[in-house]
FILUM-582368 format. One line per field, with one value per residue (C-alpha): chain; residue number from 1; y, x, z; residue in one letter. Coordinates in nm, 4 decimals. Last residue first. Example, Ala and Ser with C-alpha at 12.3 -4.5 7.8 and 13.67 -1.06 7.14 Angstrom:
<recs>
chain = [A	A]
resi = [2	1]
c2 = [-0.1060	-0.4500]
c1 = [1.3670	1.2300]
c3 = [0.7140	0.7800]
resn = [s	a]
</recs>
This chain:
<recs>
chain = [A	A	A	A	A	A	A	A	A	A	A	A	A	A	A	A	A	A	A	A	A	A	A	A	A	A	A	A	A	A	A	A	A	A	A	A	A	A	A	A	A	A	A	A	A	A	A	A	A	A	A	A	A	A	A	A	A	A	A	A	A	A	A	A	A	A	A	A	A	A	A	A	A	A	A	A	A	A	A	A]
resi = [80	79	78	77	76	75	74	73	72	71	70	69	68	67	66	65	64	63	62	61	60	59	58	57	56	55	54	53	52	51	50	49	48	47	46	45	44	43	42	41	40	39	38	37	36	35	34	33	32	31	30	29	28	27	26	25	24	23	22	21	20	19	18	17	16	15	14	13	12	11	10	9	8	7	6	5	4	3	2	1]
c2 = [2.8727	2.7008	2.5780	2.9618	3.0709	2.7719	2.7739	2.5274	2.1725	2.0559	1.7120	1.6017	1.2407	1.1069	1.3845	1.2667	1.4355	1.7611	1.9663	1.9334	2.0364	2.3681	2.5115	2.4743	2.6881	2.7524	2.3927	2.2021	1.8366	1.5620	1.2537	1.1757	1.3787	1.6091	1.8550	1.8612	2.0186	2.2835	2.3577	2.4185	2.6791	2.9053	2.9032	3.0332	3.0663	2.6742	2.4082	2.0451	1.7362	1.3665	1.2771	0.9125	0.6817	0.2981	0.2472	0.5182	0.5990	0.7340	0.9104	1.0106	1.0591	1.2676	1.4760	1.4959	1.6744	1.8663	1.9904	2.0918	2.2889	2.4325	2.2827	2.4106	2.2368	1.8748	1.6615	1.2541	0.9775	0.6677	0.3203	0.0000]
c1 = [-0.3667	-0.2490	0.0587	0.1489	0.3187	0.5480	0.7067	0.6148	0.6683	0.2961	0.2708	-0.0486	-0.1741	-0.4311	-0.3833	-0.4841	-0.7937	-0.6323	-0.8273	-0.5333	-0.3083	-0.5363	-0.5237	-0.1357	-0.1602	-0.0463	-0.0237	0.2021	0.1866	0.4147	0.4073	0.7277	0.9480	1.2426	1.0120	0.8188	1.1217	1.2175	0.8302	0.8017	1.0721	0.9862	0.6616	0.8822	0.5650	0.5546	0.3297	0.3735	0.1533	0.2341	0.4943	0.4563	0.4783	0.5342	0.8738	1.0708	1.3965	1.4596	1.0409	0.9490	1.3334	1.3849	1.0663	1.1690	1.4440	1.3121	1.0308	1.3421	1.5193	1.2319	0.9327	0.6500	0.3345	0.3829	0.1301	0.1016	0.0095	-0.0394	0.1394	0.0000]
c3 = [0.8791	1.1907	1.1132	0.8925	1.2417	1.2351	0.9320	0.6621	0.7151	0.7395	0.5881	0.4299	0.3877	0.1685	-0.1643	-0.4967	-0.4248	-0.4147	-0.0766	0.1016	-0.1639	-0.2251	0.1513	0.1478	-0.1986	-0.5195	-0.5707	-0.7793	-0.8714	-0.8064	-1.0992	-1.0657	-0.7789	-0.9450	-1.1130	-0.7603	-0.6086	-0.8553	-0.8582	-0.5070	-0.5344	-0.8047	-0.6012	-0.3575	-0.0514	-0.0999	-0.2156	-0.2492	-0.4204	-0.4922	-0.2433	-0.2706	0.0363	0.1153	0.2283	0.3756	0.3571	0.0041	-0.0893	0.2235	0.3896	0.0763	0.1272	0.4926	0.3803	0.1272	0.3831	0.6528	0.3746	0.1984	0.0924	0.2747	0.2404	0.1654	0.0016	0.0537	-0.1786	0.1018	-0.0775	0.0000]
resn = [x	x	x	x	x	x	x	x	x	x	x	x	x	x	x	x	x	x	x	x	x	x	x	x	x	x	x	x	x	x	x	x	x	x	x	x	x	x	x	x	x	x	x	x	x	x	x	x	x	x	x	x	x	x	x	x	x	x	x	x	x	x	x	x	x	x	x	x	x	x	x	x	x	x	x	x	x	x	x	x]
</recs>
């Protein structure tokens, strides 16, 4: 069974858990990831198959590819 899971926030500490997702980990696919540097967030999905970018933390957890969503952004945006 694989869970499809977005990240919001992709910067250091989001890439790195991206890489323990989809390198360490068994059974996960990063599928979805937003960021304030769009510019960003799609450097890092162009290097994850089939990973979508979303302007948005609020759009990758409505994506219906989406089971799982992991909240790396900084800590003041959590809530939002």
């Amino acid at each position: 069974m694989t869970v499809r899971v977005g990240v919001i926030g992709v910067g250091m500490i989001g890439q790195d858990h991206i890489r323990r997702l989809t390198h360490v980990l068994s059974g996960a696919q990063v599928v979805a990831v937003t960021d304030v540097d769009p510019a960003r967030a799609q450097s890092v999905a162009d290097g994850l198959s089939g990973c979508t970018v979303h302007a948005t933390g609020q759009n990758v957890i409505r994506d219906d590819a989406v089971e799982a969503v992991l909240v790396t952004s900084w800590g003041p945006t959590h809530e939002e």
